[in-house]
Structure formats: structure tokens, C-alpha cells
C-alpha positions as a Markdown table, in Angstrom:
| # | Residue | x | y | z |
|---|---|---|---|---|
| 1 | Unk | 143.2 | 42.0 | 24.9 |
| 2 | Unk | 144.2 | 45.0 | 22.2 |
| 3 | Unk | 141.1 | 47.2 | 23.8 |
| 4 | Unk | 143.1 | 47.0 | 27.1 |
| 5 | Unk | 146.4 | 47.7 | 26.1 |
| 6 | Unk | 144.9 | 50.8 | 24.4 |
| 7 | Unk | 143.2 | 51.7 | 27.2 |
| 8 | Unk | 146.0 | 51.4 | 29.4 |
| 9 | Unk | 147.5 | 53.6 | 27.3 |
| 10 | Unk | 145.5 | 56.4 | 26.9 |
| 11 | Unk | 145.2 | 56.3 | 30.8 |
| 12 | Unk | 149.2 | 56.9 | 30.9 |
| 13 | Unk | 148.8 | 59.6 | 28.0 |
| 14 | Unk | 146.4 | 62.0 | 30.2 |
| 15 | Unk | 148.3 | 60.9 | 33.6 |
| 16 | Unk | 151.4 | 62.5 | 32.4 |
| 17 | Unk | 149.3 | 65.3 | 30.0 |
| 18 | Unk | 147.8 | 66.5 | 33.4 |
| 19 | Unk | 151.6 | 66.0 | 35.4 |
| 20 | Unk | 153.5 | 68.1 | 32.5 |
| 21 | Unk | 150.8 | 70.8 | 32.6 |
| 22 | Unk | 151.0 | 71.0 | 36.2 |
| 23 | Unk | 154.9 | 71.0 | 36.6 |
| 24 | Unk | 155.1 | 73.9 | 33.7 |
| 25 | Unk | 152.6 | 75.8 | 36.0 |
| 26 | Unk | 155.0 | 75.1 | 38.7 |
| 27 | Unk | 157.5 | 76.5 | 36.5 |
| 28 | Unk | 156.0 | 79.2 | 35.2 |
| 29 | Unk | 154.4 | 80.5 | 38.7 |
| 30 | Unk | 158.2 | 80.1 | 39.9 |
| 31 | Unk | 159.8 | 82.5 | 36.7 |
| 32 | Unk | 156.6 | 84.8 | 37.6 |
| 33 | Unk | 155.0 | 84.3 | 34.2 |
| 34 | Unk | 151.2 | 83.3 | 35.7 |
| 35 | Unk | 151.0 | 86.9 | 37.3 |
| 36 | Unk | 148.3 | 88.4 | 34.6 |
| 37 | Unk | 146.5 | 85.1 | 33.8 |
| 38 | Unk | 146.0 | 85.1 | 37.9 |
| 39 | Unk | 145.2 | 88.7 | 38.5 |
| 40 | Unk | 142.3 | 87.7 | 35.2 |
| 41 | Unk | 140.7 | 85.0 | 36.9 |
| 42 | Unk | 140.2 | 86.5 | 40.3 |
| 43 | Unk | 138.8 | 89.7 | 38.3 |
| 44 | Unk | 136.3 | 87.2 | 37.1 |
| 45 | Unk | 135.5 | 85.4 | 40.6 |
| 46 | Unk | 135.6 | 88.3 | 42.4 |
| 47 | Unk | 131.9 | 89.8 | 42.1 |
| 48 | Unk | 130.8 | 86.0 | 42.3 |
| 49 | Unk | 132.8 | 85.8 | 46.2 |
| 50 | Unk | 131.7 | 88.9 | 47.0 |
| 51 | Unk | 128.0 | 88.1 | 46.0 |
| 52 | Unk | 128.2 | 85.0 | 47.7 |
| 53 | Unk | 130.1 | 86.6 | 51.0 |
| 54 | Unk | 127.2 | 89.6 | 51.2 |
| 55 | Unk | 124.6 | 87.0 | 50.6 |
| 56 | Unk | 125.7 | 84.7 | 53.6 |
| 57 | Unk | 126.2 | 88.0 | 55.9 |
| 58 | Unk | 122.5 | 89.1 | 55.1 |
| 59 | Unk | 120.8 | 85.1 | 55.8 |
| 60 | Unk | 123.3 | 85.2 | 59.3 |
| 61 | Unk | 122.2 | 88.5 | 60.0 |
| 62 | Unk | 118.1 | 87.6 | 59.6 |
| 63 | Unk | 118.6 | 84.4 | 61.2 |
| 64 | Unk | 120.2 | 86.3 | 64.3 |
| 65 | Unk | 117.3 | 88.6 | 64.2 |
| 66 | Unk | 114.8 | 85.8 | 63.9 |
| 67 | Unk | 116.5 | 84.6 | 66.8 |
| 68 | Unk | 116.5 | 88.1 | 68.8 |
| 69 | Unk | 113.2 | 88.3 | 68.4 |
| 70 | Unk | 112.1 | 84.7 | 69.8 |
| 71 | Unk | 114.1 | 85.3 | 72.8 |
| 72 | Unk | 112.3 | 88.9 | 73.5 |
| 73 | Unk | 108.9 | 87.6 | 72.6 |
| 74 | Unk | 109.9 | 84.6 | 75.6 |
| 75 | Unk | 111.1 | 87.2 | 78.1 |
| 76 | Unk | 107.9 | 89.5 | 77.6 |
| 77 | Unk | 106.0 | 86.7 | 78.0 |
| 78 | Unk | 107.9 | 85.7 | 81.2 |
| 79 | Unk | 107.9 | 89.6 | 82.1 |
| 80 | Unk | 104.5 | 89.5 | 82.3 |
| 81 | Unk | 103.3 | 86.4 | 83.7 |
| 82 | Unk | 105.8 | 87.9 | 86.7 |
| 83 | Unk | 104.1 | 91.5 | 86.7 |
| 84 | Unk | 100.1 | 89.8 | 86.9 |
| 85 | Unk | 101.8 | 87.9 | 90.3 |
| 86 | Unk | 102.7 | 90.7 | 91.3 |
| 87 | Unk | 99.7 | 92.4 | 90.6 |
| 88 | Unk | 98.1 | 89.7 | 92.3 |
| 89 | Unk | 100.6 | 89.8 | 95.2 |
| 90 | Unk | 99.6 | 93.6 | 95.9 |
| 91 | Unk | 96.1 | 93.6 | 95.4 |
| 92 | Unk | 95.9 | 91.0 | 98.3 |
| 93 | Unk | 98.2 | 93.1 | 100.7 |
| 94 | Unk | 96.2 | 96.1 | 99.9 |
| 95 | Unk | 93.0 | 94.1 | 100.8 |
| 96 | Unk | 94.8 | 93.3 | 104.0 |
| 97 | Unk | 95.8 | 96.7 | 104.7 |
| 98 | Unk | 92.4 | 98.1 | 104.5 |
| 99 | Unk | 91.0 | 95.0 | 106.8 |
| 100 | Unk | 93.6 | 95.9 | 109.4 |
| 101 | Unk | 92.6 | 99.3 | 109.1 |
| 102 | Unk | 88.8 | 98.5 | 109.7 |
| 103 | Unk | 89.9 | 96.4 | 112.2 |
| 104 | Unk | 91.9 | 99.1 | 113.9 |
| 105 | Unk | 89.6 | 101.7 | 113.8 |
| 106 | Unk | 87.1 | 99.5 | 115.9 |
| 107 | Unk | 89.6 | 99.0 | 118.3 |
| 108 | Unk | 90.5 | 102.5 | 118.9 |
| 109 | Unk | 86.4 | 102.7 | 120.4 |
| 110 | Unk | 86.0 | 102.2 | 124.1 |
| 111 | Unk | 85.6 | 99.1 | 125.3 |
| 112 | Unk | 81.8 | 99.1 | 126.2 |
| 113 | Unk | 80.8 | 100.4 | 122.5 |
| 114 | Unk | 82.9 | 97.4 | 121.2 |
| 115 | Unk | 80.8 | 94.3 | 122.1 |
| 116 | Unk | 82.3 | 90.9 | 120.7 |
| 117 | Unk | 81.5 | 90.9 | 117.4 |
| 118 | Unk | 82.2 | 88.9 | 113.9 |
| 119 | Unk | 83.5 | 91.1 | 110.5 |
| 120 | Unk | 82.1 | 89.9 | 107.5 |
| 121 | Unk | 82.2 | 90.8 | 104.0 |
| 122 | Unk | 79.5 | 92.1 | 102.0 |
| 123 | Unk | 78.9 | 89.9 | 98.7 |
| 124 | Unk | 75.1 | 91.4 | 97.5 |
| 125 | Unk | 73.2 | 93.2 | 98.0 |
| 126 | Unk | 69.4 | 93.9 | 97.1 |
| 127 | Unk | 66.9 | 97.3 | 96.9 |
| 128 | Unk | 64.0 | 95.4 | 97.2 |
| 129 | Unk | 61.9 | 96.9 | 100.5 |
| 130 | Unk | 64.3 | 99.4 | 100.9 |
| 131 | Unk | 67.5 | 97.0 | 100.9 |
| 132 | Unk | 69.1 | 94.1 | 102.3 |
| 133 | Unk | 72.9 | 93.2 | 102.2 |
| 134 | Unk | 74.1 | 89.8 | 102.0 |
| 135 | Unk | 77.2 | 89.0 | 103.8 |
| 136 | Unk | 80.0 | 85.9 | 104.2 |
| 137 | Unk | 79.1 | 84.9 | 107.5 |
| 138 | Unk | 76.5 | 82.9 | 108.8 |
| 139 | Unk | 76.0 | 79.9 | 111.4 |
| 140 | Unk | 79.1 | 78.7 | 111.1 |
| 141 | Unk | 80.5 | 81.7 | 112.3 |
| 142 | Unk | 78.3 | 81.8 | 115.0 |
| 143 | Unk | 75.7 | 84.6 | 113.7 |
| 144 | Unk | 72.0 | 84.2 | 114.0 |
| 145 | Unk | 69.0 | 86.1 | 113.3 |
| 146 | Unk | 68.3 | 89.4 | 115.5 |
| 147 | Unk | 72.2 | 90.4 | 115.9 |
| 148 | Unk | 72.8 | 94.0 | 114.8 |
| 149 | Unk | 75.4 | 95.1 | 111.9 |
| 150 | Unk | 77.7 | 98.5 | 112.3 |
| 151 | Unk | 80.8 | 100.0 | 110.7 |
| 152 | Unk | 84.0 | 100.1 | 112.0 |
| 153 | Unk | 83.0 | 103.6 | 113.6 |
| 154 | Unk | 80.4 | 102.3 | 115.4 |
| 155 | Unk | 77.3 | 103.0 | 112.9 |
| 156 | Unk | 74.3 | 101.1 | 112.4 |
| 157 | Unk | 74.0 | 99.2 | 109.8 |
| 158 | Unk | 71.1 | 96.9 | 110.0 |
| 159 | Unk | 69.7 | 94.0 | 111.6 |
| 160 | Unk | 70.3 | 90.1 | 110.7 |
| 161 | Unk | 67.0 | 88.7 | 109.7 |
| 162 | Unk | 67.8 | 85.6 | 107.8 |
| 163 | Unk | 71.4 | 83.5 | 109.4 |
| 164 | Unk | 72.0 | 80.9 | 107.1 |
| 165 | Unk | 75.0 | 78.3 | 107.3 |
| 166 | Unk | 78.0 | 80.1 | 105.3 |
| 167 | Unk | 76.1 | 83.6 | 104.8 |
| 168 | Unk | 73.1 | 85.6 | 106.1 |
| 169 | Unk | 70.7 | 88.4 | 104.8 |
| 170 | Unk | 71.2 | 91.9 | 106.9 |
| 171 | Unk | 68.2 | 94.6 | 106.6 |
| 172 | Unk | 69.5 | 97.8 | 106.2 |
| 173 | Unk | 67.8 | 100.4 | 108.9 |
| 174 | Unk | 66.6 | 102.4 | 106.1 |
| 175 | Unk | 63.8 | 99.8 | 105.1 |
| 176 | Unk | 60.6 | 100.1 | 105.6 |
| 177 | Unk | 60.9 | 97.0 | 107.8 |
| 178 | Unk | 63.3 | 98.1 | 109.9 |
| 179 | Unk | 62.1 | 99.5 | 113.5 |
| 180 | Unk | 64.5 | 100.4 | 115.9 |
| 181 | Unk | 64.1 | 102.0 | 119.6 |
| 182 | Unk | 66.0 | 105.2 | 119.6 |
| 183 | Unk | 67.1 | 108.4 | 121.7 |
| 184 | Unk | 68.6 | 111.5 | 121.2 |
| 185 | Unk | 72.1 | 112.0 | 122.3 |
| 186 | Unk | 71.5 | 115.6 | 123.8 |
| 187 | Unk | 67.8 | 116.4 | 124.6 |
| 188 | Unk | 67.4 | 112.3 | 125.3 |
| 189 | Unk | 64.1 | 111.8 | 124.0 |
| 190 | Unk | 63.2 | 108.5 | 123.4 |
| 191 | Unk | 61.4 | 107.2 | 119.9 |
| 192 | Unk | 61.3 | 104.3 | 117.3 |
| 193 | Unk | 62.9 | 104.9 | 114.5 |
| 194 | Unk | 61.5 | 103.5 | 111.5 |
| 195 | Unk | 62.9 | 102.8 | 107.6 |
| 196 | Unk | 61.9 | 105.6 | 104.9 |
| 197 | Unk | 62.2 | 103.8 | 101.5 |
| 198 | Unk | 65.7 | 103.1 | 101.4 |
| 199 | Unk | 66.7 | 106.7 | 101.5 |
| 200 | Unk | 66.4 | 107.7 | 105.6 |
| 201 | Unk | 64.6 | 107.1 | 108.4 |
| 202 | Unk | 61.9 | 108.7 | 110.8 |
| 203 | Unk | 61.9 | 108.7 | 114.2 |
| 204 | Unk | 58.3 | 108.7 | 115.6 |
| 205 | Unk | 56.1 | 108.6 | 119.3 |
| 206 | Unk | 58.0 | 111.7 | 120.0 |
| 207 | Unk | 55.4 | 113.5 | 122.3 |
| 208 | Unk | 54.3 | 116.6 | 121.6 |
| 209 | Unk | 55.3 | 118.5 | 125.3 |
| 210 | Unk | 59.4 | 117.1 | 124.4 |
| 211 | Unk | 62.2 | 119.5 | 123.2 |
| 212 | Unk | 64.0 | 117.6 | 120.8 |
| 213 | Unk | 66.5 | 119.9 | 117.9 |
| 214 | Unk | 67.8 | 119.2 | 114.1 |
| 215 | Unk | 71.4 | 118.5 | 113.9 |
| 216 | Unk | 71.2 | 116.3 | 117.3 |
| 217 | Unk | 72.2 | 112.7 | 117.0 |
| 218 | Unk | 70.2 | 109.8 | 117.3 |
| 219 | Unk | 71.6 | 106.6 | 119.2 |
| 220 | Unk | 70.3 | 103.1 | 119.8 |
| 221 | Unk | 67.9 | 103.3 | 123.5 |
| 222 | Unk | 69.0 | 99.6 | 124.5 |
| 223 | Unk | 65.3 | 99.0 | 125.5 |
| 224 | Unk | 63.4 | 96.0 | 124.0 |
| 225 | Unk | 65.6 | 95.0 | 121.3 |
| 226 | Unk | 69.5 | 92.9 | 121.3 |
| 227 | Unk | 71.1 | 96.2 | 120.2 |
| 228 | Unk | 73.4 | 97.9 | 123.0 |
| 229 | Unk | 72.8 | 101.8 | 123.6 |
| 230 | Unk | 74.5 | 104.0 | 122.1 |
| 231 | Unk | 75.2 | 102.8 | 118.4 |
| 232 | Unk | 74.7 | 105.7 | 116.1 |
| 233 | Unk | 71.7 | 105.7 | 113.7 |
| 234 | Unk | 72.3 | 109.3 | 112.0 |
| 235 | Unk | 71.6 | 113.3 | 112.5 |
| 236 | Unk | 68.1 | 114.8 | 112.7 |
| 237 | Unk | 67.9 | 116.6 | 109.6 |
| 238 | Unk | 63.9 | 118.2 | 110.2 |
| 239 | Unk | 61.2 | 117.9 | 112.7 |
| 240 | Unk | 58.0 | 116.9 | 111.6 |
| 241 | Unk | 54.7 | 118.5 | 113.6 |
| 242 | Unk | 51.0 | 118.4 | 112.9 |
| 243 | Unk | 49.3 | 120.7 | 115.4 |
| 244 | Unk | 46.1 | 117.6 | 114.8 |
| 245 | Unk | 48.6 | 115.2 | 116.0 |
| 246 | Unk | 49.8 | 113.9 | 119.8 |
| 247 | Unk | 53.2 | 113.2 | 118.4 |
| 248 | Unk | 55.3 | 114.7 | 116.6 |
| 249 | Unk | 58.3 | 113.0 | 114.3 |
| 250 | Unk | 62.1 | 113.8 | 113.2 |
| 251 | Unk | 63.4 | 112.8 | 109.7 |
| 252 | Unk | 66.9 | 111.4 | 110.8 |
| 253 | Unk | 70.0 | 111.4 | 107.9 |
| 254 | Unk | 71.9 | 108.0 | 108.0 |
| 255 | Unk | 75.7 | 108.1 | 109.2 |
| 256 | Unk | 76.3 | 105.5 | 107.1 |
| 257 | Unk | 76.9 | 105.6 | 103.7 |
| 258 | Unk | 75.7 | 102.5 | 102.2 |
| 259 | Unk | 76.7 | 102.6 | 98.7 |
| 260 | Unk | 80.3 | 102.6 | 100.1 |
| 261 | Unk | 80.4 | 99.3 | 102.3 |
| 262 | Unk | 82.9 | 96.7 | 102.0 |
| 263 | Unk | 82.9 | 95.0 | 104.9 |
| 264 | Unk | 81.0 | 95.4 | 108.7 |
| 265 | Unk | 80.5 | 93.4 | 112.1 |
| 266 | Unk | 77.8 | 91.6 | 113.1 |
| 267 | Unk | 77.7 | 92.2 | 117.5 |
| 268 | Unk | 77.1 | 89.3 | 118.9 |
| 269 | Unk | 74.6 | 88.5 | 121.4 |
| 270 | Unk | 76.0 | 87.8 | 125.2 |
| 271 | Unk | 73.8 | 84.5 | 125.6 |
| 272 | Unk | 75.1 | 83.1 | 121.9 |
| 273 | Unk | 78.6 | 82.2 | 122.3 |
């Protein structure tokens, strides 16, 4: 009972110690005494606030730039996801473009040298016996073996020899296999024209007693095969004579240049539609 009555005691002591000291800082603050003592302690906070003030401007400022740079590594990443569809986007115009170009320049030929026909793209392509191309077109596109293969420009290509369902195996007329009847355009001598190891071709039976000249060009005849006349094979480039020989042969240079082939038409036969 005396411990709590002591207690209670010292309780009221420090209540009104910490009341009197604040009421003579009242007091003193109001008389203008606590000036100094004041101007003291900030002297001695002061570096401590300003360290603590720089500090928290520094951690705002990196956490903004942490920030920043999320939000630009987001919007590259956005920027170029957006530029590869567009990228995308042209390349596939551009590939239409230069389809509708083909496509015009074969309709810019008279009708007769423009025969119904199929375009096709290449996809292979193969040296073996003096080359084959494989293109994207086959049965179901209503191509079959023995159809012919030009450019846009009206060029011989080759000559479908294997028509599969979805694509089909073209030799090019430079192959040894290839054999195509032939004429000259100017002096019209007739001939076959056969495949020179992939690199040109030779037109032969040329009789001895006919005129025929380098430089002239050399067009399908029409007779014995499905190719219509007048498809262009190439330009003589040199006669060949033996004086032991009947006939007499011309090296023809190809028109077309194979190496640079994208896509071609396959004519179509009258009697396979």
C-alpha cells in the first residue's frame, strides 16, 4: 500500500517537472530568451536534414531513371515488333508488285503468242543433265507432262517432263535432253534445236545448200511437238560447217537468262482444259 502511494507520487513529481519546464520554455520563447539555444540546435541538425534531403533526392531520382528506362526498353520492344510487320507488310506488296508486273508484261504480247497459260513459281532447281527447275504447279493446277515453260516476254524456258500433284519438274532447253523443232525468224530455215551442257544450244539438220546468218533469231517451228510457233529460243551466235558433212549447224545463245528466274508460265495444251 506504501509502494503505491510513493509511486503515485513520483508520477505527479515528473508530471508537473515536465509541465513547469515546458511553461518556462513558453515563457522564455515569449521574452525572446530561446533565440541562441535555437539558432545552436538547428546548426547541429542542419547537415543531418540536408544529408538526409540530398539522400532521398538522389534514391527518387534513380528510381525515376530505373523507371525511364523500363518504359523505353517496352516501347523499343513494341517499336520493333511494329517495324518487322511492317517489314513483312512490304516485302509482300513488293512480291505483288513484281507478279503484276510479270503478269503485265505478258499481256502487253498479242493475243496469238499468249496462249492460256498457268504462272508458277520456281522453288529448285537442279544442274544435273544440264538442268531442271522445279516449280509450284502441278496437276492440281491443271499442268501435265509435255506443256512448254516461257517468260513473261515470251521466251522459252523449257519443257514439263515430270507433272506431279502440287509441283512438276521443267527441263530447261539447254539440256542435253532437250530437242526442240526450230526456225529462223529471217532466212526461215527449219532445224532441231538441241541442249549444249547447260550453257546453249545447237541447232542442227540445217542442209548444206540453206542461207541461214549469226545474229538471226531462232523461234519455235510448231511442227511435231505441243509448242506454238513463234516462241523465242535465242540468237545464232556462230555457224558451224564441215565441208565432210551434209549439214551444217548453228550454236544459238539463250534469251533467257536462267540464273535470274523467279517465276514463268506453263502454256497449256488446247485439248487439256
Amino acid at each position: 500500500m506504501k509502494s503505491n502511494h510513493m509511486f503515485s507520487f513520483r508520477s505527479l513529481k515528473i508530471f508537473f517537472s515536465i509541465l513547469a519546464v515546458i511553461l518556462l520554455l513558453i515563457f522564455f520563447g515569449r521574452l525572446g530568451w530561446l533565440g541562441a539555444p535555437k539558432n545552436i540546435a538547428f546548426k547541429i541538425i542542419e547537415p543531418f536534414a540536408s544529408l538526409f534531403f540530398n539522400s532521398h533526392e538522389f534514391l527518387s531520382g534513380q528510381f525515376a531513371t530505373l523507371f525511364t528506362l523500363g518504359d523505353l526498353i517496352e516501347e523499343s520492344k513494341n517499336l520493333r515488333a511494329h517495324n518487322l510487320a511492317l517489314i513483312g507488310e512490304n516485302s509482300a506488296l513488293r512480291e505483288k508488285e513484281e507478279e503484276n508486273k510479270i503478269l503485265r508484261r505478258r499481256l502487253e504480247l498479242p493475243l496469238e503468242k499468249r496462249p492460256e497459260s498457268e504462272i508458277a513459281q520456281i522453288i529448285g532447281s537442279s544442274s544435273q543433265d544440264g538442268g531442271y527447275l522445279i516449280v509450284n504447279k502441278g496437276k492440281n493446277g491443271g499442268i501435265s507432262d509435255g506443256m512448254f515453260a516461257v517468260t513473261s516476254q515470251n521466251f522459252l524456258v523449257g519443257k514439263v517432263v515430270e507433272a506431279n500433284l502440287f509441283y512438276s519438274k521443267i527441263l530447261l532447253i539447254t539440256s542435253n535432253q532437250s530437242i526442240v523443232n526450230v526456225l529462223s525468224q529471217e532466212t526461215r530455215v527449219k532445224g532441231v534445236a538441241k541442249g549444249n551442257q547447260g550453257l546453249s544450244l545447237i541447232m542442227e539438220m540445217i542442209p548444206i545448200a540453206e542461207e541461214i546468218k549469226e545474229g538471226e533469231t531462232v523461234i519455235t517451228s510448231g511442227l511435231n511437238d505441243s509448242a506454238p510457233q513463234g516462241i523465242i529460243l535465242g540468237v545464232i551466235s556462230k555457224i558451224i560447217f564441215r565441208e565432210t558433212e551434209i549439214f551444217k549447224k548453228a550454236e544459238i545463245r539463250p534469251a533467257v537468262d536462267f540464273e535470274s528466274l523467279e517465276k514463268i508460265f506453263i502454256l497449256k495444251n488446247p485439248d487439256s482444259s
